[in-house]
Every structure is written in structure tokens, then in C-alpha cells.
N, C-alpha and C positions, 0 to 999 in steps of 0.2 A: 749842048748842055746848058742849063738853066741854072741858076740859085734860086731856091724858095723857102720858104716857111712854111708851117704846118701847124694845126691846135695842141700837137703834142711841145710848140716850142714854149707853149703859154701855157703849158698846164696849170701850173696854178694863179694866174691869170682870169681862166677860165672857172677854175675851181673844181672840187668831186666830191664826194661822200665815201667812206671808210674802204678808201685806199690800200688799209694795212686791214687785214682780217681778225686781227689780234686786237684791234679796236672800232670795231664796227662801226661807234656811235659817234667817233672822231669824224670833222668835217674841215675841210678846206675852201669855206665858203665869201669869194670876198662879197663887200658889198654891192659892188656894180660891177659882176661877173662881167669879163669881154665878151663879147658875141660876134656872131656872124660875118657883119658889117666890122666890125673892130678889128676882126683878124685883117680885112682888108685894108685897112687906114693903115697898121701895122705896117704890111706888106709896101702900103705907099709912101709912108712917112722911113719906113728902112732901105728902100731904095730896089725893091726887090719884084719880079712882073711872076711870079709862080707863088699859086697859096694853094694848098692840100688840104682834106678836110679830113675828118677823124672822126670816131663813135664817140667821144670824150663831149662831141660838140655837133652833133649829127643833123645833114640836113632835110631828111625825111621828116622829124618833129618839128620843123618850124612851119607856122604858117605860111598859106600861101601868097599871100601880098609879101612878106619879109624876104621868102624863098626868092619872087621874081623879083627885088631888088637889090638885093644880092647879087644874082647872077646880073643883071643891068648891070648896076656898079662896077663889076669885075670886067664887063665890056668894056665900059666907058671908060675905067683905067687902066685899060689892055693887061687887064690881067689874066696870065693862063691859070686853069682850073684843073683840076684832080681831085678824084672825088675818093674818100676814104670809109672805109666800115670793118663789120667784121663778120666774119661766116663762109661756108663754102655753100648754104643750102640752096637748091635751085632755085624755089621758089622767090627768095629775097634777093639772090643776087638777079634775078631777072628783073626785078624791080630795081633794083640798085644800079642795072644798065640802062632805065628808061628814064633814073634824075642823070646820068653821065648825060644823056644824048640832052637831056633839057641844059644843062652846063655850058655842054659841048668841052667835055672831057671826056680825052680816049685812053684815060690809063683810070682803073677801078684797084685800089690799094685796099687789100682785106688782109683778117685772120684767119690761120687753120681752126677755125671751128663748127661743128657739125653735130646738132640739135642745140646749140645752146651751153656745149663742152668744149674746151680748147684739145686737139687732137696731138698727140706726141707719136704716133705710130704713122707715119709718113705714108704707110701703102693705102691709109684711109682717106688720104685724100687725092689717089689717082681716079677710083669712079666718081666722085664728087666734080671735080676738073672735067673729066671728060663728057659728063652728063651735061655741062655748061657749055664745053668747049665749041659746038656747032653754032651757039646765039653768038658766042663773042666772035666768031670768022666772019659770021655773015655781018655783026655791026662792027667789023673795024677797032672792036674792044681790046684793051689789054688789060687783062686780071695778072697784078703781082699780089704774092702770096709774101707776107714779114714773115723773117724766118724768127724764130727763137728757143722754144724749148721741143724742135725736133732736131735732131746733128744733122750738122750743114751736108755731108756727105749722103745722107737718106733722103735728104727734101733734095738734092741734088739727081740721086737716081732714078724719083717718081717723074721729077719735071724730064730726063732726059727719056723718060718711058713715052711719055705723054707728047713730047718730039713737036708740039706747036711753036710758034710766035707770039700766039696770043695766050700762052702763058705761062709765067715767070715767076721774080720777085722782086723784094724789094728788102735791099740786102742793110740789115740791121746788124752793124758788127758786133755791137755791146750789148743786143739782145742776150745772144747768145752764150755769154758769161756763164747762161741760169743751169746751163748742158751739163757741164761748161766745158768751151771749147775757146781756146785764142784769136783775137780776132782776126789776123792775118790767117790765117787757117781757113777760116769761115769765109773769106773775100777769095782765097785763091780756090775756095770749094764754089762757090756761088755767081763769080763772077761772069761765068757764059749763059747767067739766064736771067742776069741784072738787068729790071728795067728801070729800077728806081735806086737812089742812096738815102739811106737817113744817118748824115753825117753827125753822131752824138759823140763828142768827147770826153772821155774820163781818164780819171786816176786811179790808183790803187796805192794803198799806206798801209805799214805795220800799226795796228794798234798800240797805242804807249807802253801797255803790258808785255806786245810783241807775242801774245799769244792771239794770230788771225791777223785779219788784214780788213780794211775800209774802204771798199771803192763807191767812188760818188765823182760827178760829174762836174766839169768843167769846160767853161767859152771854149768854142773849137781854138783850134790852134793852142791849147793852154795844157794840155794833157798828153795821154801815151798814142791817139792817131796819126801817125805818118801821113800828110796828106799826098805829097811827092810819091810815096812809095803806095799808096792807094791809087791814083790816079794812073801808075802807071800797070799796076795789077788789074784796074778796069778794061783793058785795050781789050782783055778777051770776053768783054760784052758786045756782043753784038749789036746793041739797041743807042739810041742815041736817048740816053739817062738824063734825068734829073740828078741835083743835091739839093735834099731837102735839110735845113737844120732843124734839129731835134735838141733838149736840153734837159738835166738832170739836175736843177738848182736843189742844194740842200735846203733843209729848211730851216728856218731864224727863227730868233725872238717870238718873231709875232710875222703872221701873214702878211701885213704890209711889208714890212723891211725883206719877206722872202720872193714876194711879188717885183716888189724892186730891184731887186739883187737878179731875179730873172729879164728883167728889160733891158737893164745894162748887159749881160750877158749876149742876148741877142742882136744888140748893138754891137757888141767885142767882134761876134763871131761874123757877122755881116762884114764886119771890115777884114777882119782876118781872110777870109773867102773868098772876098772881090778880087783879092791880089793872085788867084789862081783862074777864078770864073767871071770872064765880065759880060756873060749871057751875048 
């Protein structure tokens, strides 16, 4: 097992365009967006040898002078790689296994999405899978699939249809709120096809009114994730898993003060972690 980071821990860091649909034209754009390389310094300056990558921050659109330095760099500072997207379609994920083998990452981390639709109906993504499933045997691939707005029990019994190794998930406990389902639930449904973790921690509050409640995100160790009681509900993974951290910083004042408030964060939870995972 590993500790790592990911572009979803710097999301706004990174920055995005209308995030909330309800405001399109809203942007979260800092001025000297993190990139690529940045995520790596990150990862070297937090103490950490796993960086995952993400659609947020994709590395099919970057040049290819920056692409092969990237991956250089991540050599040279013995960093392990995992490459991150989103889709089940054959044709991109065939593509998406031939930057893995340029990596030299063997775990490919996507979404259920199938033409360009995020898929809630779990049975649409067993010929999807299996249409891929002969390229990923033969290259040594591992496709985990984020669970979130299908129930962990349904994404559970396409993968146990589908009866491979090469593929799984990567088990998002707070994703899954959106079901919504508990996250203990969702771990003790998921956890024998776990090959990845995206350990995000949060909270939940009554609103002042007390009519409804506010979850938002907190430095791991700072919230409602049992790590102890995670770790130990993992045993019935078969795979020798990552933790990746993930973070849910609210948002401030102003983009800097929320960009801030997300670094310290990743700093919190790096320490928090180490005292379980010392890679």
C-alpha cells in the first residue's frame, strides 16, 4: 500500500469552469493554474512517491515535449504513476492504455461513462468492460471503475459477473452520498473488488435553521472517516491498493484564501496518513 495524491486533491489549485450548472459562467480560475509538473513537486515537496492523474488535468492534451517530461521527472523522483480519465468507450480507453504503457502505469482509473453520459444503470457497463477486458489481460492493465451515482450493491454485481482481475474499482466512499448510500455500506459492498482508495473526508451539520443538513469536506482525519475501521474492512480486497487523497475544501472569500486553505489541508492529511501508511 501506497499514499498518494491526485489532481482531484488540488482541484482548485488547478482550477475549472462552471462547476455548479446553475452558474455556468462562474469560474475558478487561478492565475498560475498548477500543472502537470506541479502536481509532481507537490507530491515531492509532501513527501509522497504516488501521483494519479485525472480528466480535471488530462494528460492526452498536453504537449509532447511537456508529456515526456513529466513522465521523466516522475522517474527521476521515483515517482509511481496512475493514470486517471473518464469513459468506458473502447476506442479511448484503448488509447488511454497506450499513455498507461508510456507511464508505465498499470492501474487505468475512469468513469462510468458511455458516449459522453455518465451511466447510473450498472448492467450498461458489463459489455462495455468486457469489450475491453481481452486488451487489459493481455497488457497487465487494471481498469478501476469510481463508483458514485450507481448503488454500490449493483456496481458490485456487474463486476462479480464480469469475474476478472483486471477489473474493479476504485472505491469512493463520499462519492456516493449522491445515491445516497452510507459510506460504510458502500466499503463493505465494494471492498472485494477495491483496487484503488480515494480517501476524502467529510462532515455533515444541521443547518442553523435545522431544516437539512451541510456536508462539506475536511483534512482526512478531521471528519466522520473511521480510518482504523476502514483499513480493517479493506482485508477483503484482494489487490494490494493505493490511498489516494482527495479533498473537498470549501470555498472562501476569494480563490486565493480557498486555494490556501486547500494546501494546508493536504499538508494536515499527509501527516494524518503517514501515522497509518509509511509506503
Amino acid at each position: 500500500m501506497k499514499l498518494g495524491i491526485n489532481t482531484y486533491t488540488f482541484m482548485w489549485s488547478i482550477g475549472f469552469q462552471g462547476a455548479n450548472p446553475a452558474y455556468p459562467d462562474k469560474a475558478a480560475r487561478p492565475q498560475f493554474p498548477l500543472t502537470a509538473l506541479g502536481l509532481l513537486e507537490k507530491a515531492r515537496s509532501l513527501g509522497v512517491k504516488l501521483v494519479q492523474t485525472g480528466p480535471n488535468l488530462p494528460l492526452d492534451r498536453l504537449p509532447e515535449a511537456e508529456l515526456d517530461t513529466f513522465i521523466k521527472t516522475a522517474k527521476d523522483w521515483e515517482i509511481q504513476l496512475e493514470l486517471g480519465t473518464r469513459g468506458l468507450d473502447t476506442a479511448h480507453l484503448v488509447r488511454q492504455a497506450a499513455l498507461a504503457r508510456r507511464m508505465g502505469a498499470s492501474l487505468i482509473r475512469t468513469l462510468p461513462e458511455i458516449n459522453g453520459s455518465y451511466v447510473t444503470d450498472a448492467r450498461l457497463i458489463l459489455p462495455a468492460v468486457r469489450a475491453i477486458l481481452p486488451m487489459l489481460e493481455g497488457e497487465g492493465l487494471q481498469l478501476a471503475i469510481e463508483n458514485g451515482r450507481i448503488p454500490a450493491g449493483e456496481l458490485r454485481g456487474v463486476l462479480d459477473d464480469i469475474g476478472s482481475p483486471y477489473a474493479g474499482v476504485v472505491l469512493d466512499m463520499v462519492n456516493s452520498l449522491a445515491v445516497p448510500e452510507g459510506w460504510k455500506e458502500v466499503t463493505r459492498q465494494l471492498a472485494p473488488h477495491t483496487m484503488c482508495v480515494h480517501y476524502k473526508d467529510f462532515t455533515i451539520r444541521r443547518a442553523w435553521h435545522m431544516m437539512g443538513f451541510i456536508c462539506e469536506g475536511t483534512p482526512s482525519g478531521k471528519g466522520l472517516i473511521e480510518l482504523e475501521w476502514l483499513l480493517k474492512a479493506m482485508n477483503a480486497s484482494p489487490y494490494n491498493y493505493n490511498i489516494i487523497i482527495e479533498l473537498w475544501p470549501p470555498e472562501q472569500d476569494n480563490l486565493e484564501d480557498t486555494i490556501a486553505l486547500e494546501q494546508q489541508w493536504a499538508s494536515e492529511s499527509v501527516l494524518f496518513l503517514r501515522k497509518y501508511i509509511m509506503d
